[in-house]
C-alpha positions as CSV (number, residue, x, y, z in Angstrom):
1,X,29.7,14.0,-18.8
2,X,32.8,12.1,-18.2
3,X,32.5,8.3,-17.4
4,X,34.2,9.4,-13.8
5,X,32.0,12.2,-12.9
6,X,28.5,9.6,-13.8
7,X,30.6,7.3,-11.4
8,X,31.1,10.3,-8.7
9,X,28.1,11.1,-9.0
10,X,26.2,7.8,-8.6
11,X,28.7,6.8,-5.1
12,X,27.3,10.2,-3.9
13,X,23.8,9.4,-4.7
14,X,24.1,6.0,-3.3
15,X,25.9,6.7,-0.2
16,X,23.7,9.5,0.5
17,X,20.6,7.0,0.0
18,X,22.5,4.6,2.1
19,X,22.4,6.6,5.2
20,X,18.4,7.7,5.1
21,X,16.0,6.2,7.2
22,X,13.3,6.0,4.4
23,X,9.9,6.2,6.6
24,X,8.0,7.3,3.6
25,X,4.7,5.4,2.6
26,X,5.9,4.1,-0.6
27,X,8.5,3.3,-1.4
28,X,9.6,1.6,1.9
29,X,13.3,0.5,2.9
30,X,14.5,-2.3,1.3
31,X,16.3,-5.0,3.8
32,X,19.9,-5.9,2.8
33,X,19.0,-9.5,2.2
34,X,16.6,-8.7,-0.6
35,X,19.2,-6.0,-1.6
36,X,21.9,-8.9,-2.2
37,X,19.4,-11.2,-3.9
38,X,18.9,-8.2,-6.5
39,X,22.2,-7.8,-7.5
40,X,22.6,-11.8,-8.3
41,X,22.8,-12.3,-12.2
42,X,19.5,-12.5,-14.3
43,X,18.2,-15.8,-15.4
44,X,16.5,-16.4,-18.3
45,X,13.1,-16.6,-17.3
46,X,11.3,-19.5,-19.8
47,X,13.2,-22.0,-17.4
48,X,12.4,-24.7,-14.8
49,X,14.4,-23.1,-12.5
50,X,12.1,-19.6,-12.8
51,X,9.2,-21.9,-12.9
52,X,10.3,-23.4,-9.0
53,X,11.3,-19.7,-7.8
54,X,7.8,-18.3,-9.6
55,X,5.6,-21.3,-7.6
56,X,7.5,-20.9,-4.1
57,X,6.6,-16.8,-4.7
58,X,2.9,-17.7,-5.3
59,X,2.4,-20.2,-2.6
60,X,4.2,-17.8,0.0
61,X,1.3,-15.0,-1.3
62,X,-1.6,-17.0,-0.6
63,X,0.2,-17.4,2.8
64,X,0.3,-13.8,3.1
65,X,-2.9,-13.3,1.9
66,X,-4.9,-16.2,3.9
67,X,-6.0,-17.6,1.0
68,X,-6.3,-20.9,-1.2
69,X,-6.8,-19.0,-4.3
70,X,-5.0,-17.6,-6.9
71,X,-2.3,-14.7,-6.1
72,X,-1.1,-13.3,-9.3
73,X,2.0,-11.6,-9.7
74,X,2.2,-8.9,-12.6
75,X,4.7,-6.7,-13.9
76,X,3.8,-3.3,-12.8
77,X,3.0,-0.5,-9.9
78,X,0.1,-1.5,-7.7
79,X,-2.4,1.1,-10.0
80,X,-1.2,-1.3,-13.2
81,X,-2.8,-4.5,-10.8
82,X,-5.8,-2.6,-9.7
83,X,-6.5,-1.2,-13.3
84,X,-6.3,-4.7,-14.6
85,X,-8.4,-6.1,-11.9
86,X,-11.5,-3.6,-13.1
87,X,-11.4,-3.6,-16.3
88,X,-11.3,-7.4,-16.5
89,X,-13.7,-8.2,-14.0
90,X,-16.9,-5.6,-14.8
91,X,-19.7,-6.9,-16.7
92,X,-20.5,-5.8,-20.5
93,X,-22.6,-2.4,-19.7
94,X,-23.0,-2.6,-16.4
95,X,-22.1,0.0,-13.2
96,X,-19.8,0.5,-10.8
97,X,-19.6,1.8,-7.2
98,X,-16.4,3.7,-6.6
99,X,-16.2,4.6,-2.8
100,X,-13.2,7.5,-2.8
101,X,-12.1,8.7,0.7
102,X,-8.7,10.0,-0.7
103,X,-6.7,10.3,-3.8
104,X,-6.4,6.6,-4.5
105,X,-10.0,6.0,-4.2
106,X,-10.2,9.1,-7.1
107,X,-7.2,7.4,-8.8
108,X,-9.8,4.2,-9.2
109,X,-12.9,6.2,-10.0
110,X,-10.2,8.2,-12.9
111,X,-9.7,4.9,-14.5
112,X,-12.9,3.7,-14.5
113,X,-14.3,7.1,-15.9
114,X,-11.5,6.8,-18.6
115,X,-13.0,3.5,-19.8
116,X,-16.4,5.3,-20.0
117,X,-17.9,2.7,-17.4
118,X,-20.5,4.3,-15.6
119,X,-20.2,5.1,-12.3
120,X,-22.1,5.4,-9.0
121,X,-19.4,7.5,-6.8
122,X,-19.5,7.3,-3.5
123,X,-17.5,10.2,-2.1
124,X,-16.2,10.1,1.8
125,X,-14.8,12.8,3.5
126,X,-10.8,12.8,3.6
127,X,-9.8,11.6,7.2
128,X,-12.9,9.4,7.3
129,X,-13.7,5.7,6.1
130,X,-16.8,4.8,4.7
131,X,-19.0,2.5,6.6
132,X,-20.9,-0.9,5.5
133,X,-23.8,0.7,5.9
134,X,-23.3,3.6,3.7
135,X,-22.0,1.0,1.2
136,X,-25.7,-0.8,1.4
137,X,-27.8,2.2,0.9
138,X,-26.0,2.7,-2.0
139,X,-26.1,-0.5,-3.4
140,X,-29.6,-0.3,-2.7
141,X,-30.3,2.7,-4.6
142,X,-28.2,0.9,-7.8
143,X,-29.1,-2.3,-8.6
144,X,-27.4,-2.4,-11.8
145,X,-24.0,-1.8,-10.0
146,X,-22.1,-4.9,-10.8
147,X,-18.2,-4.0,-8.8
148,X,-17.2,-1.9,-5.7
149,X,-13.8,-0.8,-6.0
150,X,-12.8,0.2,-2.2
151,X,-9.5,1.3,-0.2
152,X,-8.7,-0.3,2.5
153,X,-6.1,1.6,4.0
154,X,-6.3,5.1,2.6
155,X,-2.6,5.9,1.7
156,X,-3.3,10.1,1.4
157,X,-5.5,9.8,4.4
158,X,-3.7,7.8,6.6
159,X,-7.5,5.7,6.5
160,X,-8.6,2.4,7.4
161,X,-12.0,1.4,7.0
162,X,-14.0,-2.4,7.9
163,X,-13.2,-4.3,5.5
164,X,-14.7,-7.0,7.1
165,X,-18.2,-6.2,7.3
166,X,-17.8,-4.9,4.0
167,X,-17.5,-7.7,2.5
168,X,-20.0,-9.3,3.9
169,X,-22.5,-6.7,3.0
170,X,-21.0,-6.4,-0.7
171,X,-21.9,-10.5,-0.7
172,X,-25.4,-10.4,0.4
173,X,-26.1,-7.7,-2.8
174,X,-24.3,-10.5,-4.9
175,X,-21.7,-7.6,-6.5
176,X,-18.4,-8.5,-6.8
177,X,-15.9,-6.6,-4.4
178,X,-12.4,-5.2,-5.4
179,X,-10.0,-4.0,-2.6
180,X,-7.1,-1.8,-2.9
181,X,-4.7,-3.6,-0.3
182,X,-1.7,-1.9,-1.8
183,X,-0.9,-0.2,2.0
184,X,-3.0,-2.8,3.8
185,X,-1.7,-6.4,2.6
186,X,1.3,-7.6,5.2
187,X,1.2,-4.7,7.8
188,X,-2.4,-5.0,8.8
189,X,-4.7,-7.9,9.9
190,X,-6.6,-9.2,6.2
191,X,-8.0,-12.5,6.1
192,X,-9.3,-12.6,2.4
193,X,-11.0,-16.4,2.1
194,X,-12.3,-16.3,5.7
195,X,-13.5,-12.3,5.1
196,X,-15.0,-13.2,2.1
197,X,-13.0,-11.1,-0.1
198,X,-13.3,-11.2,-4.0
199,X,-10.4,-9.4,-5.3
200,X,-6.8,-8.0,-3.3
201,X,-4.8,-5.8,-4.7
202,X,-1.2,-5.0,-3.6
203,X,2.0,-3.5,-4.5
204,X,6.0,-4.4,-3.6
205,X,6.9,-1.4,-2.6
206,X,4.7,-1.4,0.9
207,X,5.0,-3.7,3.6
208,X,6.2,-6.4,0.9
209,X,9.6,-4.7,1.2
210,X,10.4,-4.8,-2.8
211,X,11.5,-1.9,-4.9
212,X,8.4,-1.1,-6.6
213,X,7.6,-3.2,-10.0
214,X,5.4,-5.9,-9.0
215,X,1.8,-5.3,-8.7
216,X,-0.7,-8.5,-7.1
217,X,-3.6,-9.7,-7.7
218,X,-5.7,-12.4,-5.1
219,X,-8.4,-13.8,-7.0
220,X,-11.6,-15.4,-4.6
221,X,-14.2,-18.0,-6.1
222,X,-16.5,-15.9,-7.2
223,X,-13.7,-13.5,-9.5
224,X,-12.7,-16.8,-10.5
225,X,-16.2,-17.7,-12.4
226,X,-16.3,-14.1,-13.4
227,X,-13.5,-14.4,-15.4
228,X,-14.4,-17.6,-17.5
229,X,-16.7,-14.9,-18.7
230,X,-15.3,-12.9,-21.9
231,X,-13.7,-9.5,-21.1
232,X,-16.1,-6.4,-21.6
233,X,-13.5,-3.6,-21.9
234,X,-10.5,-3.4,-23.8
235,X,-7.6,-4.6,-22.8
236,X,-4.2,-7.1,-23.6
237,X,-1.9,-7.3,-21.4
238,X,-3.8,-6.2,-18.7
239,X,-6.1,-8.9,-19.2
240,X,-6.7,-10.7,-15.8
241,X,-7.1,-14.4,-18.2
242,X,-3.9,-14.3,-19.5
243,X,-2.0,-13.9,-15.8
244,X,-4.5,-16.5,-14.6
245,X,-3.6,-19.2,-17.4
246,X,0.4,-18.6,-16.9
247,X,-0.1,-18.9,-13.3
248,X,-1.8,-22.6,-13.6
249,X,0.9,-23.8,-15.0
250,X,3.8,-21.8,-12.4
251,X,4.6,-19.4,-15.3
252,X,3.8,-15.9,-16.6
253,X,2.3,-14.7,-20.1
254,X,4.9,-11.7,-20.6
255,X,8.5,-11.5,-19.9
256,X,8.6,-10.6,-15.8
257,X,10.9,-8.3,-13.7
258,X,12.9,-11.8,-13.0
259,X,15.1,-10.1,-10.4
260,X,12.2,-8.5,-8.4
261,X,10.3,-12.0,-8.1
262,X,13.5,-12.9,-6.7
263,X,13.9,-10.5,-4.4
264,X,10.3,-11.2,-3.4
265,X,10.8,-14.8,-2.5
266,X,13.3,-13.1,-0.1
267,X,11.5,-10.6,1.2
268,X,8.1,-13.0,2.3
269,X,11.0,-15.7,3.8
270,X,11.8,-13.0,5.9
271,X,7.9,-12.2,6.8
272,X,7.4,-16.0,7.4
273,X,10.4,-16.0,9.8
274,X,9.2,-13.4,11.9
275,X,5.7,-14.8,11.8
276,X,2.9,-12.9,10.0
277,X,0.8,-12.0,13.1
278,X,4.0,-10.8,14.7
279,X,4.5,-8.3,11.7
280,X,1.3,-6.8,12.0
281,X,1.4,-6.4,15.6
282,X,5.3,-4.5,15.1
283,X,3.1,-2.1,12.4
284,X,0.3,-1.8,14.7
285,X,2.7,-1.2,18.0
286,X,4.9,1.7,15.9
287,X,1.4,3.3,14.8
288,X,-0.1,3.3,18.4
289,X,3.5,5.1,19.4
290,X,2.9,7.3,17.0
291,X,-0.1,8.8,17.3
292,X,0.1,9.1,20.8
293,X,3.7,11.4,20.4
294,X,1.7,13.4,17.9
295,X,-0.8,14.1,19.4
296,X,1.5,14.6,22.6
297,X,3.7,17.4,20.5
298,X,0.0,19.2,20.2
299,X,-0.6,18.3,16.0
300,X,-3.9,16.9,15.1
301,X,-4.0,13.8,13.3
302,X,-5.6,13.5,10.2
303,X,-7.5,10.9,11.0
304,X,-10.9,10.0,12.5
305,X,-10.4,6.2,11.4
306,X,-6.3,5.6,11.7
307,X,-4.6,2.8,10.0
308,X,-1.3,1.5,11.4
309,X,0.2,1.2,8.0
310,X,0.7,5.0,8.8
311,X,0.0,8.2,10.9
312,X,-0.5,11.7,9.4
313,X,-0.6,15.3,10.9
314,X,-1.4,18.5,10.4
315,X,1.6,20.7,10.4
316,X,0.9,23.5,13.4
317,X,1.0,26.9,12.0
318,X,4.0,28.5,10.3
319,X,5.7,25.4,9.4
320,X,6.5,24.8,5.9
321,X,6.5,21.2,4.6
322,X,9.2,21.3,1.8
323,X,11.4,22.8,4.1
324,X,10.6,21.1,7.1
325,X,11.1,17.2,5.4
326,X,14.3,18.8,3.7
327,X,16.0,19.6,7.5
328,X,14.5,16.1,8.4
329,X,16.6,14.5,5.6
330,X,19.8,17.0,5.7
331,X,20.0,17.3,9.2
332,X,18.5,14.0,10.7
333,X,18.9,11.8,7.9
334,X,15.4,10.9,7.7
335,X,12.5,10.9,5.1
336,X,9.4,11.1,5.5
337,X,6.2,12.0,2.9
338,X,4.3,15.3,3.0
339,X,0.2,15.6,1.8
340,X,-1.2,14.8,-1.5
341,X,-4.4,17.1,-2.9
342,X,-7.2,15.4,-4.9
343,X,-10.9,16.5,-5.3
344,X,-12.0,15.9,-1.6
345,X,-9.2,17.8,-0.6
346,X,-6.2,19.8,-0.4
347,X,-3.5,18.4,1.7
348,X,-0.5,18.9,0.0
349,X,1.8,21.1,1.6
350,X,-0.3,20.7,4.7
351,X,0.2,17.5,6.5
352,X,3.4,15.3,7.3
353,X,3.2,11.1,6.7
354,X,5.3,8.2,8.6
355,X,5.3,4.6,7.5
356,X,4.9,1.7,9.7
357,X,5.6,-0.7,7.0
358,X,7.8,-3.7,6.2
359,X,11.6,-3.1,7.2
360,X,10.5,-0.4,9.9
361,X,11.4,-0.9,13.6
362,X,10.7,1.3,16.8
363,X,14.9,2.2,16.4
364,X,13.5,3.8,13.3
365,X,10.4,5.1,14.7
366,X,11.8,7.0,17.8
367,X,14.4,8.5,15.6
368,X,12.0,9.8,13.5
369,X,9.4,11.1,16.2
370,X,12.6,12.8,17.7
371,X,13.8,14.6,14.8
372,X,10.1,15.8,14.1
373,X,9.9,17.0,17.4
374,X,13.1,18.9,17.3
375,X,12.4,20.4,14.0
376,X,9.2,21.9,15.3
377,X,10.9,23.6,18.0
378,X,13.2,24.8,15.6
379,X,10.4,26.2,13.9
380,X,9.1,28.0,17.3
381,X,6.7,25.7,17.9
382,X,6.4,25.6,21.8
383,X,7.2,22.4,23.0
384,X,9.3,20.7,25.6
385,X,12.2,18.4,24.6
386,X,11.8,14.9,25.0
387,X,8.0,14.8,24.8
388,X,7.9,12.6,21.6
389,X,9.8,10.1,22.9
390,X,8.0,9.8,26.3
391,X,4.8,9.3,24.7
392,X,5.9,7.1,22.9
393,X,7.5,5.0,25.4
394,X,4.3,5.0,27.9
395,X,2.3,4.4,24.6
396,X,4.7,0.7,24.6
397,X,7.2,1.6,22.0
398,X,10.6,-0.3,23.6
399,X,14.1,1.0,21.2
């Protein structure tokens, strides 16, 4: 290929990117500030100037987490962070409870089986979130459980559980707890020292509003003195000490994606500006609109527990999913995710999925909900135009 047709090519890929509302759960849109900071030039990263930039990025995470621990920041998807958080933090020979209520939860229960840990699953139907309670018995019945690996908002589900009284119930059986934050951290309500929270995983792809490459790490007191124990499992560079040491001294034990943590500092400048309470109550307002135009178009959510990091829905019958999100990004300019399949279930091809995270406003929101809407009427489904956006409106969503 020609050096002008790659460069042909690559304007029509961009501008064609350029002009999509990206509503998908991961990745998210990327604001235009943190786009510009991106394309600065590299700095070399064994530097006091990367040493500042790294410490402002840290102290804005435990800002965003709610906590005075450590937030480690590693190179890698959110799965390289939660991999790294269970096979540095499970004791030599001992169990763990893996609670799966969709395909992430399997994802965790995968890695652990692949590691040969031993494992007391906890399986929850798709659409629902498992309770403290059911966490207890369990724990009950396994003494020699020594994590619970837990997600809090169910990305294939569309899931949120009580992470709250989890944790305190997870204390009380003195086991350590590891969340999965990836779609919960900066879109919903966490408090992680106040909650009680051991370890908080999260990605920058979500509500952090990065391209994805970053995976995080929140570390409480009681991971803390877990780790000055010596690692069980094998591992190197996904050993949870190594991150820990760098980060003590504002600094990182591998060579980092320098221009993501850049971008990052940019990205939670712009969360602190607009106030952290503020974002999640713009991700919980877009949700609530959400659902109630779904459920006012006649689709049944897939839900019994809903997170406002995002809504699914069933598609009615007769609708195809690959063609129906292909006429939503042709035709409307919008993209949205379809279902994912795991062992609990099989929901790909099935269900549609909207993000209310990071750079996401109702403008975005109602544009989607209409272009659903027509689509499905498109696709005979009987239903009057306009009824999206009315529900929406009376539900409090203001564009």
């Amino acid at each position: 290929m020609s050096g002008d047709s790659r460069r042909n090519r690559y304007d029509h890929d961009m501008s064609d990117a350029a002009s999509i509302r990206l509503l998908t759960p991961g990745p998210t849109a990327v604001p235009e500030p943190v786009l510009a900071e991106l394309a600065r030039p590299v700095i070399h990263h064994r530097t006091a100037g990367f040493r500042a930039i790294f410490a402002d990025v840290s102290k804005r995470l435990q800002r965003l987490y709610r906590t005075e621990g450590p937030v480690l920041t590693l190179a890698g998807s959110g799965t390289t962070a939660f991999e790294a958080a269970q096979v540095s933090l499970i004791g030599p020979g001992r169990r763990a409870l893996t609670i799966a209520s969709g395909k992430f939860g399997e994802r965790w229960q995968d890695i652990y089986a692949a590691h040969g840990v031993e494992q007391e699953r906890l399986d929850v139907p798709w659409g629902s979130a498992v309770t403290a309670g059911e966490i207890a018995d369990a724990l009950e019945r396994s003494p020699e459980v020594d994590v619970v690996t837990l997600v809090v908002s169910e990305t294939s589900t569309a899931t949120m559980c009580d992470l709250r009284s989890i944790a305190e119930v997870v204390r009380k059986h003195n086991v350590l707890l590891i969340a999965d934050g990836i779609t919960a951290v900066g879109a919903i309500p966490i408090e992680m020292d106040a909650w009680g929270v051991d370890v908080l995983v999260a990605g920058s792809q979500k509500a952090l509003m990065l391209p994805p490459g970053l995976g995080f790490v929140g570390l409480g007191p009681r991971a803390l003195e877990r780790l000055e124990r010596p690692i069980a499992l094998p591992a190197y560079c996904l050993d949870l000490r190594r991150w820990l040491e760098s980060w003590r001294k504002d600094d990182v034990p591998f060579t980092p994606p320098i221009s993501l943590i850049r971008g990052q500092q940019v990205a939670l400048e712009m969360i602190e500006t607009e106030g952290l309470e503020n974002v999640w109550r713009r991700s919980a307002g877009l949700a609530t609109a959400t659902r109630s135009a779904f459920i006012a178009m006649g689709l049944d959510l897939v839900s019994r527990a809903p997170s406002d990091s995002l809504t699914g829905a069933f598609y009615p019958e007769g609708v195809e999913d690959a063609a129906f999100r292909a006429r939503l990004r042709d035709a409307h300019h919008i993209q949205i995710a379809g279902g994912q399949s795991g062992r609990g279930a099989k929901w790909k091809g099935r269900i549609m999925r909207l993000s209310h995270m990071g750079h996401v406003d109702a403008d975005d929101t109602l544009a989607a909900l209409t272009a659903i809407e027509q689509e499905l009427i498109a696709a005979g489904h009987d239903l009057a135009p306009g009824t999206a956006a009315s529900a929406a409106r009376k539900a409090g969503l203001s564009a």
